[in-house]
C-alpha positions as a Python dict, from the first residue, in 0.01 Angstrom:
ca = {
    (1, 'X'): (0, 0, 0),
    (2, 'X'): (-122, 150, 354),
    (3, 'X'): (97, 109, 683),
    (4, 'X'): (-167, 35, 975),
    (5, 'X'): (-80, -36, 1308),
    (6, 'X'): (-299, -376, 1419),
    (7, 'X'): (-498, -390, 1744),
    (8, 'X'): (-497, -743, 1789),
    (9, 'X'): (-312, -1037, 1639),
    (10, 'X'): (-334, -1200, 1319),
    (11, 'X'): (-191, -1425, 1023),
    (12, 'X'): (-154, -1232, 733),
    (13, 'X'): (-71, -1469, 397),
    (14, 'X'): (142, -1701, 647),
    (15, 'X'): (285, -1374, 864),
    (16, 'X'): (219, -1326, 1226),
    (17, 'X'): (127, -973, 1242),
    (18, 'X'): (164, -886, 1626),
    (19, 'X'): (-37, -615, 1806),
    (20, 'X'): (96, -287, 1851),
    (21, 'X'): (324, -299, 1543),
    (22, 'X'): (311, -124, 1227),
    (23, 'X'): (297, -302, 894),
    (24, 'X'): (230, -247, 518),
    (25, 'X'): (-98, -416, 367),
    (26, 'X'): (-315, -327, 54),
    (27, 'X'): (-541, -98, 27),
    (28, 'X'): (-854, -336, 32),
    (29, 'X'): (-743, -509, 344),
    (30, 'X'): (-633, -207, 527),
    (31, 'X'): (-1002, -90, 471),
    (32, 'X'): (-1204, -395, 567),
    (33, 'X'): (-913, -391, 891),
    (34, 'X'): (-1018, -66, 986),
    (35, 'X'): (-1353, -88, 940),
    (36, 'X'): (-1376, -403, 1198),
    (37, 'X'): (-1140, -241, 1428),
    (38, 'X'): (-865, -498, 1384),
    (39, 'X'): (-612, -180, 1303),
    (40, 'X'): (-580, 144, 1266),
    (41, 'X'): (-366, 382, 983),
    (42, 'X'): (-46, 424, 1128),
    (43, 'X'): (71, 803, 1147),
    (44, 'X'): (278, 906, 850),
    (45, 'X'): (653, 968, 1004),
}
């Protein structure tokens, strides 16, 4: 699992993920996310 912070808005298997907050996706989708510039990988803390 990645944490990526999202850039825009989205449903995520019936989630709302909301821009500007962090949340925990697999690795596959964080990639294709990233790539498109729908998120970005959050800062480890």
């Amino acid at each position: 699992m990645v944490k990526v912070k999202m850039n825009v808005q989205t449903a995520y298997h019936g989630e709302l993920f909301r821009a500007g907050k962090v949340y925990e996706v697999d690795e596959e989708t964080a990639k294709r996310w990233i790539a498109s510039k729908l998120a970005i990988k959050a800062e480890e803390e």
